[in-house]
N, C-alpha and C positions, 0 to 999 in steps of 0.2 A: 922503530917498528919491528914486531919480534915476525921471525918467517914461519909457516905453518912447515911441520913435518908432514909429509907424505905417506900414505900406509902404504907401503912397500915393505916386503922380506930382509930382513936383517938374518942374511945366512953366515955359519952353518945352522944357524937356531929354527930357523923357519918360523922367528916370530915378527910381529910389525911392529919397526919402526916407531911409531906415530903411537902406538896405542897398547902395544906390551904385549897382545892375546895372539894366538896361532894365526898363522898368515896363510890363508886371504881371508881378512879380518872384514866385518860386515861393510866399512869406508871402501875398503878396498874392491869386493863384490860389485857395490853400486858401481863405483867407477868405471869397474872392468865394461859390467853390463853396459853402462852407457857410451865407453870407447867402441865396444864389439857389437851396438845395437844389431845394423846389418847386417852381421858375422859369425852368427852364434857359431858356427862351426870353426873359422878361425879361432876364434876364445877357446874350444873345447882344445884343439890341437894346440896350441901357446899353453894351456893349463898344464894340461899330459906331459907337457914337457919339462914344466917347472914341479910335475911330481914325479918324474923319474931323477932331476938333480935333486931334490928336496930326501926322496926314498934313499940316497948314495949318501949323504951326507946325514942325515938323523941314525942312519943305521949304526954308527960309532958312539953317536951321541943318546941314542933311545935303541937298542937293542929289541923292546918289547911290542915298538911298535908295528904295529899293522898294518898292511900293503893293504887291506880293505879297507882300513879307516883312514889310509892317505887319503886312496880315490875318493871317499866320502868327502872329505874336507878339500880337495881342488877341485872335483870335477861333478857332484851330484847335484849343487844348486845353480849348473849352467843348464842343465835340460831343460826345454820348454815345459813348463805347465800345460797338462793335457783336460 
């Protein structure tokens, strides 16, 4: 019986595990969403946090990247839909 990987962060890369592409990969998203359903504001704050170690660790490894396009990518697809 083979074990499913998990899309979880494979740091320092900040990419997933399971699936190879920037992390929090779409698997991972869902998941969150549906751990944090009642919580969306816990999720927001657990995110922040994983893109301030993420921001400290890419910055050796990706230099060029953007403190806006972190936020984009941990924290813009937790906002409610208005």
């Amino acid at each position: 019986m083979s074990r499913r990987r998990e899309h979880v962060p494979a740091r320092p890369t900040w990419r997933c595990r399971a699936c190879g592409i920037a992390w929090p990969c779409s698997a991972a998203k869902l998941r969150l969403l549906g751990e944090y359903r009642h919580d969306r504001a816990a999720l927001t704050v657990y995110l922040a946090t994983l893109q301030v170690e993420a921001a400290e660790q890419l910055a050796t490894l990706d230099p060029g990247m953007s403190p806006a396009r972190l936020a984009d990518r941990f924290l813009s697809w937790v906002r409610p839909r208005g």
